[in-house]
C-alpha positions as CSV (number, residue, x, y, z in Angstrom):
1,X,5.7,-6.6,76.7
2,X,4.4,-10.5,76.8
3,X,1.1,-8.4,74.6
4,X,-0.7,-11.3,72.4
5,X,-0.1,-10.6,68.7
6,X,-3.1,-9.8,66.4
7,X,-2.9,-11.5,63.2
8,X,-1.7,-14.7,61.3
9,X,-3.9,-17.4,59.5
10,X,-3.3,-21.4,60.1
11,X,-4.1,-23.7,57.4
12,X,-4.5,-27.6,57.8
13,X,-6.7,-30.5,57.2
14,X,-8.9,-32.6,59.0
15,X,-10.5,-36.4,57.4
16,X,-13.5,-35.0,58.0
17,X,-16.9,-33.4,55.8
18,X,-16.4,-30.0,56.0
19,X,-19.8,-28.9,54.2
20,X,-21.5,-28.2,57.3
21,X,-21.3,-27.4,61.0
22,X,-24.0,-28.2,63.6
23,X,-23.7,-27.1,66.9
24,X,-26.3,-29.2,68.0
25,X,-25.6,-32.0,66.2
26,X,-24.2,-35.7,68.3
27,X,-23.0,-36.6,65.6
28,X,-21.2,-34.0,63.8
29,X,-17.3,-34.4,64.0
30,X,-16.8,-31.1,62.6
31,X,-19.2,-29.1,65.2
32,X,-16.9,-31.5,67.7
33,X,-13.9,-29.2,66.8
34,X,-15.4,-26.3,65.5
35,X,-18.6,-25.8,67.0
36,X,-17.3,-23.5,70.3
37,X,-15.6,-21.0,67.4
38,X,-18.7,-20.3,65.8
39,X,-21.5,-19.9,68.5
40,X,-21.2,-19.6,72.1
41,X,-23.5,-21.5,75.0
42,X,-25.4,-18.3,77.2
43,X,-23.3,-19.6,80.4
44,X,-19.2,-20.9,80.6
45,X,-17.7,-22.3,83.0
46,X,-14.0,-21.5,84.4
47,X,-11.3,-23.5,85.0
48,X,-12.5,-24.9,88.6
49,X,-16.2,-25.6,87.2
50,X,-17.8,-22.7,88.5
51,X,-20.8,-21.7,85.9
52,X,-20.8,-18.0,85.1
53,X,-22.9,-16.1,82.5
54,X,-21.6,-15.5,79.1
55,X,-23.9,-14.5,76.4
56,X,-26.8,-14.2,79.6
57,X,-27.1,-10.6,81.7
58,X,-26.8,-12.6,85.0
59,X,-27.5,-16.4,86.3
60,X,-30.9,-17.5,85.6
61,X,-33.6,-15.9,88.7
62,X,-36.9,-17.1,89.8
63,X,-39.8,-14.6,89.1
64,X,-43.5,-14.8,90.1
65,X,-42.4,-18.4,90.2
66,X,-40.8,-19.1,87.1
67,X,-37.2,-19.5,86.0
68,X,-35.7,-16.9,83.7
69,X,-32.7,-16.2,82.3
70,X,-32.4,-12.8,80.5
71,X,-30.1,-12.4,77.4
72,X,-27.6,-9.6,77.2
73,X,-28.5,-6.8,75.3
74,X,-27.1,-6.1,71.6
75,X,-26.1,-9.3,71.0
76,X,-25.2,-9.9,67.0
77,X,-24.3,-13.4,65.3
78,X,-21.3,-13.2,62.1
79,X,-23.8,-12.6,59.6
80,X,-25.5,-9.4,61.2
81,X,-28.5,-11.0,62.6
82,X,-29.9,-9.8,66.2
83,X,-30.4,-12.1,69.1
84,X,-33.2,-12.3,72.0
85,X,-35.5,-14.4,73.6
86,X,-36.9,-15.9,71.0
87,X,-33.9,-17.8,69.2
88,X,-32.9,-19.0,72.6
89,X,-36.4,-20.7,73.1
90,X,-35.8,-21.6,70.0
91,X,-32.3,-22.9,70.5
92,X,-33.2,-24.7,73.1
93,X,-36.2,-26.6,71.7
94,X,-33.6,-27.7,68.9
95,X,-31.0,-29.2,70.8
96,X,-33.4,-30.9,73.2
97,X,-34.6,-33.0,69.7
98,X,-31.1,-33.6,68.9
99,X,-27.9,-33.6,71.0
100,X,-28.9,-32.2,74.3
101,X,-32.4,-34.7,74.7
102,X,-30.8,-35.9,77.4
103,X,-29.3,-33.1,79.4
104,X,-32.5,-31.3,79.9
105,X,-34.8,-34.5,79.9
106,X,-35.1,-33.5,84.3
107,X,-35.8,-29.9,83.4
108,X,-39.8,-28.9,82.5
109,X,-40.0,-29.0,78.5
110,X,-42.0,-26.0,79.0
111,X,-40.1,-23.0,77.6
112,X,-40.7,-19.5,76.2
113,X,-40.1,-16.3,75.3
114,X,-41.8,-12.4,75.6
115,X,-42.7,-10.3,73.3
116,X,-42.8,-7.5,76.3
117,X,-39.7,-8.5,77.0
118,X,-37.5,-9.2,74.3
119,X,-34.4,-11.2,76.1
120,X,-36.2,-12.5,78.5
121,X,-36.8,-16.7,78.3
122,X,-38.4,-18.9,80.8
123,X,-38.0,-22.6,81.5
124,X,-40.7,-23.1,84.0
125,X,-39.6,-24.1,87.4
126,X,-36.5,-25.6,86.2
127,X,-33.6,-25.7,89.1
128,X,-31.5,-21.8,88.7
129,X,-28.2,-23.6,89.7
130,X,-28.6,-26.8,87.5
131,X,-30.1,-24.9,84.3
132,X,-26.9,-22.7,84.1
133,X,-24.5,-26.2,84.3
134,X,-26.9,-27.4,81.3
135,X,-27.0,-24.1,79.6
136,X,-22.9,-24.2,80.0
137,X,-23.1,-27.0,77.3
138,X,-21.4,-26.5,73.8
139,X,-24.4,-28.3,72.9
140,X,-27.0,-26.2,73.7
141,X,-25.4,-23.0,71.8
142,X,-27.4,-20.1,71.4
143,X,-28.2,-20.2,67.6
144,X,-30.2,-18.0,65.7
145,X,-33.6,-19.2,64.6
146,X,-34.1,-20.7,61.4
147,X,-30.0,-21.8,61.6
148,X,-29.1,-24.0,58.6
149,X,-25.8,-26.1,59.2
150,X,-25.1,-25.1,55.2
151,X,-24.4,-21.5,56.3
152,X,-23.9,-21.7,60.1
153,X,-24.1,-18.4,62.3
154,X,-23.4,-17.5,65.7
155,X,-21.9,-15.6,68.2
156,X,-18.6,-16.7,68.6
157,X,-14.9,-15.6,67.7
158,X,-15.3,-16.7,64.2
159,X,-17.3,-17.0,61.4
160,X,-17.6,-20.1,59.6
161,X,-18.3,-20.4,55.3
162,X,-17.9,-24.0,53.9
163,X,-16.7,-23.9,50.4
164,X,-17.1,-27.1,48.9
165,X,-14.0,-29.1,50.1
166,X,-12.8,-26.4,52.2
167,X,-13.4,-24.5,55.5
168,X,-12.8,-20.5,56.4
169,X,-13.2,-19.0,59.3
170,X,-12.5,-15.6,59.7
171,X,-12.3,-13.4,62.6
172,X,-16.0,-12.1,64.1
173,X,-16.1,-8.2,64.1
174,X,-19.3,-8.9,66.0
175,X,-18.4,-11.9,68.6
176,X,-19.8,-11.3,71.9
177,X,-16.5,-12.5,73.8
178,X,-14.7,-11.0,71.7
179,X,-12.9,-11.4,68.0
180,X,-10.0,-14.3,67.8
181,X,-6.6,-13.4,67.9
182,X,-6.5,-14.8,64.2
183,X,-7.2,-13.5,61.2
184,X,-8.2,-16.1,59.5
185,X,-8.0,-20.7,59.6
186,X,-8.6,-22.1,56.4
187,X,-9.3,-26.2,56.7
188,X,-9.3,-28.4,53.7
189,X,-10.9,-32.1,53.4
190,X,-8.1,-34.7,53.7
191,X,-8.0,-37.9,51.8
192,X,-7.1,-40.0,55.1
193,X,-5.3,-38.9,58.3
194,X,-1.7,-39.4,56.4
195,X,-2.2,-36.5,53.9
196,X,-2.5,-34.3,56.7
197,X,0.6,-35.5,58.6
198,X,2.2,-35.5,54.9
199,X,1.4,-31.9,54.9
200,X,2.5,-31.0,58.5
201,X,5.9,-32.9,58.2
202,X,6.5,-31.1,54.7
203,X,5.6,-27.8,55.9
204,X,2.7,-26.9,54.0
205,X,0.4,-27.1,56.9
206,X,0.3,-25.2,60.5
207,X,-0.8,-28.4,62.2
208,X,-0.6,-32.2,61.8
209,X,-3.9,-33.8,62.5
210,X,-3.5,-36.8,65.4
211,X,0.2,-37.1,64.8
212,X,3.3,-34.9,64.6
213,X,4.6,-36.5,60.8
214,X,3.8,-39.2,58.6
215,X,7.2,-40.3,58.5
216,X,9.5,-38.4,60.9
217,X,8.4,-35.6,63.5
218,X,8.3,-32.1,62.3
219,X,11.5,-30.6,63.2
220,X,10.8,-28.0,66.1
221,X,7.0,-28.9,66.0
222,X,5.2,-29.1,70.0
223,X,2.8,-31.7,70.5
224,X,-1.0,-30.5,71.8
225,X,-4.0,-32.5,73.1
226,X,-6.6,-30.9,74.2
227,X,-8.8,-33.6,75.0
228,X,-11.8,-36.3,74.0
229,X,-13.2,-35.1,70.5
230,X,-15.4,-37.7,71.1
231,X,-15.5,-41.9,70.6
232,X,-16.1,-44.1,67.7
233,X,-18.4,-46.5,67.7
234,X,-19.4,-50.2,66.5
235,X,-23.5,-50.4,66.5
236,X,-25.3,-53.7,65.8
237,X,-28.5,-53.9,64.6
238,X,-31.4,-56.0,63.9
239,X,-30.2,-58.0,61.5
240,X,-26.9,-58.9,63.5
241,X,-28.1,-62.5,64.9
242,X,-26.5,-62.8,68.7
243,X,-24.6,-59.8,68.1
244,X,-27.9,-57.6,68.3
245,X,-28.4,-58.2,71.7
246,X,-27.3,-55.5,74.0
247,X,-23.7,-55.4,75.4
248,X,-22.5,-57.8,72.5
249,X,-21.4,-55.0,70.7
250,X,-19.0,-54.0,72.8
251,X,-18.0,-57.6,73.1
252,X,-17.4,-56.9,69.7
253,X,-15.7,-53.8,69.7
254,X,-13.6,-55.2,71.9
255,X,-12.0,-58.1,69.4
256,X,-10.7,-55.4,66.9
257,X,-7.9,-53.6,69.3
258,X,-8.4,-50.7,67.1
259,X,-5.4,-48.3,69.0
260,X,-3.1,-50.6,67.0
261,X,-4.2,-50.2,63.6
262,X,-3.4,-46.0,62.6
263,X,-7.0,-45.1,61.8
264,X,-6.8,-42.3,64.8
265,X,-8.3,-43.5,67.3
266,X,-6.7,-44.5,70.7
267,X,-7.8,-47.0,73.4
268,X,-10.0,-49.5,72.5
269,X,-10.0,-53.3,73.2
270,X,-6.9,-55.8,73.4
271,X,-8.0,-57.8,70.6
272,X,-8.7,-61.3,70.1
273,X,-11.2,-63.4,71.4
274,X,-14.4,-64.1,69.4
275,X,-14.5,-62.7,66.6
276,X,-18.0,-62.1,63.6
277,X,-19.0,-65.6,63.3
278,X,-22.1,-64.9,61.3
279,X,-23.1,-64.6,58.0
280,X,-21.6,-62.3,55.4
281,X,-22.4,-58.8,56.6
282,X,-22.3,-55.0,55.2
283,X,-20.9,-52.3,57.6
284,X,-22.3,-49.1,57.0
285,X,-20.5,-45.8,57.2
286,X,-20.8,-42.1,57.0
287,X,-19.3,-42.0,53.2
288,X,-18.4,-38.7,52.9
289,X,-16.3,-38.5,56.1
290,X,-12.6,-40.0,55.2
291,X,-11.7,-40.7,58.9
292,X,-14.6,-43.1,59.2
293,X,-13.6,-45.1,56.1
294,X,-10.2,-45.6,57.5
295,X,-12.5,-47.0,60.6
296,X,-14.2,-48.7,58.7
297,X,-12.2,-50.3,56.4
298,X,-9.5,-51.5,59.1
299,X,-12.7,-53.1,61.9
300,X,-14.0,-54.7,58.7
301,X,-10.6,-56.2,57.8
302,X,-10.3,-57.2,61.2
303,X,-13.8,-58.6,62.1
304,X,-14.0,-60.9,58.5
305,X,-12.6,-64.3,59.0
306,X,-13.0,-67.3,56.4
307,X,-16.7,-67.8,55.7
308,X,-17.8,-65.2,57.7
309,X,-16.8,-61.8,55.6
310,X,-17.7,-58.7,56.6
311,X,-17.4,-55.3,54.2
312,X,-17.4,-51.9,54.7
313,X,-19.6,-49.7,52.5
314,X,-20.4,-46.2,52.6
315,X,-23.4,-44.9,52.7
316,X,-25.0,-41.1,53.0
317,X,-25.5,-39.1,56.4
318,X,-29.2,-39.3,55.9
319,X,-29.2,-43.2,55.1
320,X,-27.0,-44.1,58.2
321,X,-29.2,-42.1,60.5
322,X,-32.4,-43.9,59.1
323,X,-31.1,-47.7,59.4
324,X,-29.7,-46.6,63.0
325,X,-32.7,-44.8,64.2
326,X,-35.2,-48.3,62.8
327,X,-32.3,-50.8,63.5
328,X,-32.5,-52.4,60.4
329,X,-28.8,-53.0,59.7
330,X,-26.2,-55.4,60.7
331,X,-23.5,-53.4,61.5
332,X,-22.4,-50.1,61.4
333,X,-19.7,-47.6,62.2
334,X,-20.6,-44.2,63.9
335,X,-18.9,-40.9,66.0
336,X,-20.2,-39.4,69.1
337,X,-19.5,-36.3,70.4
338,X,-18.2,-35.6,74.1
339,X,-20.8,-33.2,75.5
340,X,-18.2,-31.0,77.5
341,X,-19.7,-31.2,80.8
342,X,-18.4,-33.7,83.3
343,X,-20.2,-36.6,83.9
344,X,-22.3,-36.5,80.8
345,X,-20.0,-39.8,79.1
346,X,-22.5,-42.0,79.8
347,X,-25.7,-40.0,78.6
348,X,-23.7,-39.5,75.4
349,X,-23.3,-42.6,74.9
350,X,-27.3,-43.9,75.6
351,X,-27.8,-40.4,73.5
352,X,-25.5,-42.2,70.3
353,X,-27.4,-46.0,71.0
354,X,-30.7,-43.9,71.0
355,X,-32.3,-41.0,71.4
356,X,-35.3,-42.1,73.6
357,X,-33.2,-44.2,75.6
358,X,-30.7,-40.8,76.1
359,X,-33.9,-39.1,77.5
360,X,-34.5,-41.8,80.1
361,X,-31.6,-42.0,81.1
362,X,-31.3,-38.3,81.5
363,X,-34.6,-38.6,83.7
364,X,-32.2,-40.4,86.4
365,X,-31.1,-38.9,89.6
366,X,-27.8,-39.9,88.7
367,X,-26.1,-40.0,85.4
368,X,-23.8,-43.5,85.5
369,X,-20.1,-42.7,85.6
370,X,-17.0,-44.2,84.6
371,X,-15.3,-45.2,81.1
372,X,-16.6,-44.9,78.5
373,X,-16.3,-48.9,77.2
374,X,-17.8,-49.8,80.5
375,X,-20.5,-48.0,79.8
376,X,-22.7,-50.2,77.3
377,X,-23.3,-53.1,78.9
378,X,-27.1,-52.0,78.6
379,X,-26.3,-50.5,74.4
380,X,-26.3,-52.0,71.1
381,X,-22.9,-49.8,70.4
382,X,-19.7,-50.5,71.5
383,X,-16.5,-48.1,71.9
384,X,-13.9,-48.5,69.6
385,X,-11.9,-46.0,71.2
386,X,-11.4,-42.5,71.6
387,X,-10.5,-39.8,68.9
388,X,-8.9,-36.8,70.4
389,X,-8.4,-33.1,69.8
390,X,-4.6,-33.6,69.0
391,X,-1.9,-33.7,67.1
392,X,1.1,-31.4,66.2
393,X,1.5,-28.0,66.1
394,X,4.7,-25.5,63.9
395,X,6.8,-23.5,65.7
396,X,5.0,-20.1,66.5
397,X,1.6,-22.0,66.9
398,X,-0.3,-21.4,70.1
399,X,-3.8,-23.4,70.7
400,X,-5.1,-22.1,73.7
401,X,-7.5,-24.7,75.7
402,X,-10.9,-23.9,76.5
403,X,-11.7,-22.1,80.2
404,X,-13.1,-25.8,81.6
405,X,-9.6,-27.3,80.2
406,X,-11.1,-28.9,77.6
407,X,-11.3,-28.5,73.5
408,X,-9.5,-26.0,71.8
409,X,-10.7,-22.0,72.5
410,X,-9.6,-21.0,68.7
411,X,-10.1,-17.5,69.0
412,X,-7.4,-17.4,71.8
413,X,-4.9,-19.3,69.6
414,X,-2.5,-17.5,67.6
415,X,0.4,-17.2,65.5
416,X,3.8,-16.0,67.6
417,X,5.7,-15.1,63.8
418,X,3.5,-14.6,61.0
């Protein structure tokens, strides 16, 4: 009767921290993939870009004034936990310090909630048509108030629990758009991207990370793609001589040709040219995330030439925001997340160099377009390339793709034979 089966679980791994998801995080890889799952922006937008309420009771409307968008009643996150007014304000005020700076840096910071009126925000005299585009932003998901990235909550098909190395989500008896087709995904740390095409090519796993085997493809296995995850990055610093000047990092970036080297990540320069001629330098990663180790590891092999070394050590999340945010590193390796609306690249990317210089940028009439490595002329980061949202998935695997074609919608995917 071509009716979507109920059921099934998928299990895989990702070279990627699974400890934590933040929604409104830049630079969380795992909110990149699955952020949309677990909370849900108050507006969507279809497949021909048209913004249309989702968690909001109709597009925002000018009152005595003042722009105001009013929640839809009875709205409940995974946990339990009632939504209004106030954790939007609140939402919104947190992604504007962190991820979505730049998106609402034209819109009035003024916003706030009722106590007469209980789903009921204003944003001042903000533009009705352009706050529902921003508000459309996987970025600027309504969260509840008080939302800790150790135990994330939302609204949306599924509700996340990090275990340690692991990652369950299980289907949302509450989600506002309704539950997922699933039951259940279970995600575990991998090692490096091999284990998980290992896992995929041996069968143990429903999906094979950015690949379709390690050393053969799967046999009856479909290839998805679902889009830009998000880019990474090679930031200079203080400390980085000539190569601290803006646009040299790119320059940089450039020399590696990292698409060749089976770290994930496509694109990128066409290699040679000149290379790190300075002094021996440390390159700082995120330790805990496996994925940028492999980065790391290979740019650092690549960049260090006799005399003029350059290694790769990992450091904590907390300790490679500080040196980025006060500069005082020589190099570094970092991931940036695509915002999901169209023609954001470029603030994501002055968003990842900084956050102040995201906000002026955002403050532009126009936002500059075009690829992404053409973008940083201006930026002490360079692309390396692109990491997607692809890979390979078993027979009787469906991902579906998000309404604006982009990212995977995981409460629509399911298992055909289970």
């Amino acid at each position: 009767m071509g009716r979507v089966p109920v059921g099934g679980k998928l299990r895989f791994r990702v070279p990627w921290r699974l400890s934590s998801i933040d929604p409104h995080d830049l630079h969380d890889p795992v909110a990149a993939i699955f952020g949309p799952a677990i909370a849900d922006p108050v507006y969507s937008r279809d497949a021909g870009g048209r913004v249309h309420p989702a968690l909001a009771d109709g597009m925002p409307f000018v009152e005595d004034g003042e722009t105001l968008v009013k929640l839809r009643p009875g709205l409940l996150t995974g946990r339990g936990r009632g939504l209004g007014g106030h954790d939007l304000a609140w939402s919104i005020k947190r992604c504007r310090a962190r991820a979505a700076g730049g998106l609402f840096a034209q819109t009035t910071p003024y916003v706030r909630s009722f106590r007469d009126r209980p789903l009921v925000v204003s944003f001042g005299k903000a533009d009705p048509k352009r706050l529902a585009f921003l508000l459309s932003a996987p970025t600027a998901a309504l969260l509840p108030a008080g939302f800790s990235p150790l135990k994330p909550d939302g609204t949306g098909a599924l509700v996340a629990r990090p275990a340690g190395s692991s990652l369950f989500l299980t289907r949302n008896q509450n989600a506002s758009r309704g539950a997922s087709f699933l039951e259940g995904i279970q995600v575990d740390a991998a090692a490096s991207i091999n284990d998980s095409l290992r896992a995929f090519e041996t069968k143990r796993d429903d999906l094979g990370w950015l690949g379709m085997g390690l050393h053969g493809r799967r046999k009856g296995a479909l290839r998805f793609d679902r889009g830009v995850m998000g880019w990474a990055l090679l930031a200079t610093g203080n400390e980085a001589g000539k190569w601290g000047v803006p646009g040299m990092a790119q320059r940089l970036a450039n020399t590696v040709a990292i698409g060749r080297l089976g770290v994930g990540v496509s694109g990128g320069g066409g290699g040679g040219g000149a290379g790190w001629d300075g002094a021996p330098a440390n390159l700082v990663y995120d330790g805990a995330h496996a994925q940028l180790r492999q980065i790391a590891e290979a740019v650092a092999a690549k960049l260090t030439s006799s005399g003029h070394v350059v290694t790769a050590v990992p450091v904590s999340r907390n300790t490679l925001r500080s040196v980025r945010g006060s500069g005082n590193f020589t190099l570094a390796i970092d991931f940036a997340r695509s915002l999901q609306l169209p023609g954001t690249t470029g603030l994501a990317l002055a968003m990842a160099d900084q956050h102040a210089l995201g906000v002026e940028m955002g403050k532009r009439s126009r936002w500059p377009r075009g690829a992404a490595r053409a973008l940083t002329g201006e930026r002490r980061i360079g692309v390396l390339g692109t990491i997607r949202l692809s890979g390979g998935m078993a027979p009787g695997v469906l991902l579906a793709g998000r309404a604006d074609g982009r990212g995977i919608a995981w409460g629509g995917s399911y298992r055909s034979r289970y």
